[in-house]
Structure formats: C-alpha cells, structure tokens
VMD Tcl script that builds the backbone (N, CA, C; Angstrom):
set m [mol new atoms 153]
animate dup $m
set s [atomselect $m all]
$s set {name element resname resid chain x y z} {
  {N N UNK 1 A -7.791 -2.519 -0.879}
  {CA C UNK 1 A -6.545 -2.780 -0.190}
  {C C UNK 1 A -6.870 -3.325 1.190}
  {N N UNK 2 A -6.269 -4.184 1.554}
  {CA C UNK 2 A -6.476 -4.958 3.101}
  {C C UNK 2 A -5.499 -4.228 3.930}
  {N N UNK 3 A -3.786 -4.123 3.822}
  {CA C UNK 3 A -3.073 -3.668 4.750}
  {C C UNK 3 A -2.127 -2.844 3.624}
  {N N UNK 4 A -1.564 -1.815 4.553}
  {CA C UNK 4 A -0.161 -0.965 4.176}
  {C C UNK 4 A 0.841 -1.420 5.110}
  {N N UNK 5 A 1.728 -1.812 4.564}
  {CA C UNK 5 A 3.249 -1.876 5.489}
  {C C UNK 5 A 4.213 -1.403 5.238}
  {N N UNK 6 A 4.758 -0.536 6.172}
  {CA C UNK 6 A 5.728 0.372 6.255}
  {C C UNK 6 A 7.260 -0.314 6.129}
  {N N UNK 7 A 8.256 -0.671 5.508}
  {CA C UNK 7 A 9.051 -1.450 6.297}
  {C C UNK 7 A 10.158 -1.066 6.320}
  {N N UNK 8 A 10.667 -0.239 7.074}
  {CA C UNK 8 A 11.885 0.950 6.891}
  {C C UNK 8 A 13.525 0.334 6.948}
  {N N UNK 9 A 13.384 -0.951 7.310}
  {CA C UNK 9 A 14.699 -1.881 7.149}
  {C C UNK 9 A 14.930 -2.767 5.911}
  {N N UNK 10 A 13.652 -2.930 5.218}
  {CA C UNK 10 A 13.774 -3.280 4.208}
  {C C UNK 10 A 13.922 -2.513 2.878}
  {N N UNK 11 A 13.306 -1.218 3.305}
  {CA C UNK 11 A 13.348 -0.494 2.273}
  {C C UNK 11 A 12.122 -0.285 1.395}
  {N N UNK 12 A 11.004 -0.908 1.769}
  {CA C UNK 12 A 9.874 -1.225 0.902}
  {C C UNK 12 A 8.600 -0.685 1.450}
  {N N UNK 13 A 7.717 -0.312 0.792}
  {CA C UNK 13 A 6.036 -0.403 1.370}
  {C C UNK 13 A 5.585 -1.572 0.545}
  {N N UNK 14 A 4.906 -2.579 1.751}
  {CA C UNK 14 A 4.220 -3.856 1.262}
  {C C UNK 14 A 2.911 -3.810 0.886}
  {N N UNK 15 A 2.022 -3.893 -0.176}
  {CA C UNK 15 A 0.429 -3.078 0.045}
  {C C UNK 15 A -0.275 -4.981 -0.096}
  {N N UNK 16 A -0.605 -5.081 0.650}
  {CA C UNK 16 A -1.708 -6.469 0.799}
  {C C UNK 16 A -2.970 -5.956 0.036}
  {N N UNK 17 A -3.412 -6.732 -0.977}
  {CA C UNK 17 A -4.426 -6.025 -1.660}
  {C C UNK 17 A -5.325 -7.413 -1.472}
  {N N UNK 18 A -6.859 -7.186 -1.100}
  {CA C UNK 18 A -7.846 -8.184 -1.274}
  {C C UNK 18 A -8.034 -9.156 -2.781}
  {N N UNK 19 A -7.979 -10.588 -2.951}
  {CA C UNK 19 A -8.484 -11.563 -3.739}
  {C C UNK 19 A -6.810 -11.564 -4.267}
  {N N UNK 20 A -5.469 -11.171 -4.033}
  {CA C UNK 20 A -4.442 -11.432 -4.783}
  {C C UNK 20 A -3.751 -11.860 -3.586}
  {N N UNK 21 A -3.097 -13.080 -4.483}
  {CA C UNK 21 A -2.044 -13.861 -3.634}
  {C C UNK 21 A -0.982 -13.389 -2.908}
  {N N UNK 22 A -0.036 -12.682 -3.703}
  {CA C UNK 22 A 0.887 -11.918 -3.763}
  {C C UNK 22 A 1.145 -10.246 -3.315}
  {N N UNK 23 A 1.583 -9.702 -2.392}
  {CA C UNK 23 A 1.509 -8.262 -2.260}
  {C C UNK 23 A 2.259 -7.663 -3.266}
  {N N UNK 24 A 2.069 -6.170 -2.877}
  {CA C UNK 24 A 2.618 -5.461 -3.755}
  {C C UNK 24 A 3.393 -4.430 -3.350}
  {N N UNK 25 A 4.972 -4.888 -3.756}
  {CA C UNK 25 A 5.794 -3.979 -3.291}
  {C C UNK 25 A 6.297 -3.008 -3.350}
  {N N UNK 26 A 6.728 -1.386 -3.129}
  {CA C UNK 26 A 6.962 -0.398 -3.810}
  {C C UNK 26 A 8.516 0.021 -3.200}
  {N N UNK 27 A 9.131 0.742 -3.728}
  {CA C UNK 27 A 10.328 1.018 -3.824}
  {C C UNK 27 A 10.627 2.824 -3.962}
  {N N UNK 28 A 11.061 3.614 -3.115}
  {CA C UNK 28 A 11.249 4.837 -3.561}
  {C C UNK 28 A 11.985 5.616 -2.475}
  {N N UNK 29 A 12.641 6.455 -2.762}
  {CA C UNK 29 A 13.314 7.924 -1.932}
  {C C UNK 29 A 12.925 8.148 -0.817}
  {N N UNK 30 A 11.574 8.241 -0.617}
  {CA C UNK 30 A 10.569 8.937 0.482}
  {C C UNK 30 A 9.458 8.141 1.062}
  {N N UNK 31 A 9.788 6.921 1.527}
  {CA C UNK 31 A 8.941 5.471 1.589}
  {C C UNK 31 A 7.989 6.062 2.803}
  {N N UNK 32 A 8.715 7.058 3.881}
  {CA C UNK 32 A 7.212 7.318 4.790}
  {C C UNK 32 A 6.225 8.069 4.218}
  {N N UNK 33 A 6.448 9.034 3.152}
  {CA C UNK 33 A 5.928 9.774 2.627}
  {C C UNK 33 A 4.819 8.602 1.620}
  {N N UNK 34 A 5.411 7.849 0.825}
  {CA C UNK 34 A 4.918 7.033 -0.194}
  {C C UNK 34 A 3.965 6.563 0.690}
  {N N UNK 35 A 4.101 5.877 1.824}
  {CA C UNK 35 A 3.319 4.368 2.738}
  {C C UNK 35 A 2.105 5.940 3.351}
  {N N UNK 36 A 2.092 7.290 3.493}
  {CA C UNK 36 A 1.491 8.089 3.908}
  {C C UNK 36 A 0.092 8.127 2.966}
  {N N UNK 37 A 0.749 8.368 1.723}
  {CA C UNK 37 A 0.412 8.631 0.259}
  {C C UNK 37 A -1.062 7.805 0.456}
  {N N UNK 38 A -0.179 6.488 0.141}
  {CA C UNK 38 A -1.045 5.337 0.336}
  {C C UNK 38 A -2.141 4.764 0.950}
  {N N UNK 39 A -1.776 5.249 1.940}
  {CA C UNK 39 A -3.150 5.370 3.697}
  {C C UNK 39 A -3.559 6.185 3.127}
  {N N UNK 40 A -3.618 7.624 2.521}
  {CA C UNK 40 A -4.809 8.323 2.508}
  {C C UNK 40 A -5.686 7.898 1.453}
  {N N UNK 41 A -5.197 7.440 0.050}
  {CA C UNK 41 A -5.904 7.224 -0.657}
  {C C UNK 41 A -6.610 5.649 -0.608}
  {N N UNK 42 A -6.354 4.700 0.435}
  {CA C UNK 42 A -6.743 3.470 0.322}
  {C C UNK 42 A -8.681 3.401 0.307}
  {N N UNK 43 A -8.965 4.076 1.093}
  {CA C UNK 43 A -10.380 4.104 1.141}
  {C C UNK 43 A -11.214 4.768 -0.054}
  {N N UNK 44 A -10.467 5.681 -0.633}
  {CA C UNK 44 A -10.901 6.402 -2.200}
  {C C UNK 44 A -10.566 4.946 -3.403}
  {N N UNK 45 A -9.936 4.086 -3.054}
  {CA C UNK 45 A -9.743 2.839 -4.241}
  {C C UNK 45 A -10.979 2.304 -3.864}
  {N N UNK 46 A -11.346 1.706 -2.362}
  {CA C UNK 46 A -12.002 0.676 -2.513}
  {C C UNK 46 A -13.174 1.376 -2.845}
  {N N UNK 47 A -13.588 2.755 -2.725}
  {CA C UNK 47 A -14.952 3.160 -2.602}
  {C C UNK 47 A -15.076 2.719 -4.441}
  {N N UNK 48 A -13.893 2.901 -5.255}
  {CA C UNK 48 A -13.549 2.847 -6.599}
  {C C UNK 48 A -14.042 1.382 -7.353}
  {N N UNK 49 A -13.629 0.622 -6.576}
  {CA C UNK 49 A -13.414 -1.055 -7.131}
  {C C UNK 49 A -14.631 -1.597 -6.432}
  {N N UNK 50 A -15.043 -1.508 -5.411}
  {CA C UNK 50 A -16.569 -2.135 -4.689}
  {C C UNK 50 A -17.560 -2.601 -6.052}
  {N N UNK 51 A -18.006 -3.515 -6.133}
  {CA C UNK 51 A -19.376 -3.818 -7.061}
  {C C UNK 51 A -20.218 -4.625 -6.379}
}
mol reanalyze $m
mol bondsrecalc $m
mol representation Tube
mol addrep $m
C-alpha cells in the first residue's frame, strides 16, 4: 500500500496501492475506525506481498 485516505466528506477511505492505476475505495459505518484498521495493518501486507 502507498497511501490511506481518510475522506470524511466524501464518505470513503481511498487506499492508493503500489503498481495499480486505480485506488481503492471503501465504504462503511465507522470509516475512522475502518481508515484506523487499515494503517495498522498496512505494513503486515507489504511485509506479505514483498518478493
């Protein structure tokens, strides 16, 4: 993952993910909680996906 974005007027967390064009948007109830979620586990993906 490159960036998390919070975006509390839109309603969305934006996740910028490395080599994809397109972000990825999420949608839910508890979006600070979700975009929280997210930050903690971002560094447990890449340690995941690295080759």
């Amino acid at each position: 993952m490159e960036d998390i974005i919070l975006a509390l007027e839109e309603g969305v967390v934006e996740v910028k993910i490395r080599n994809r064009v397109n972000p990825v948007y999420f949608t839910c109830n508890q979006l600070i909680k979700a975009a929280a979620i997210l930050h903690l586990m971002a560094p447990h993906v890449e340690e995941n996906t690295a080759s």
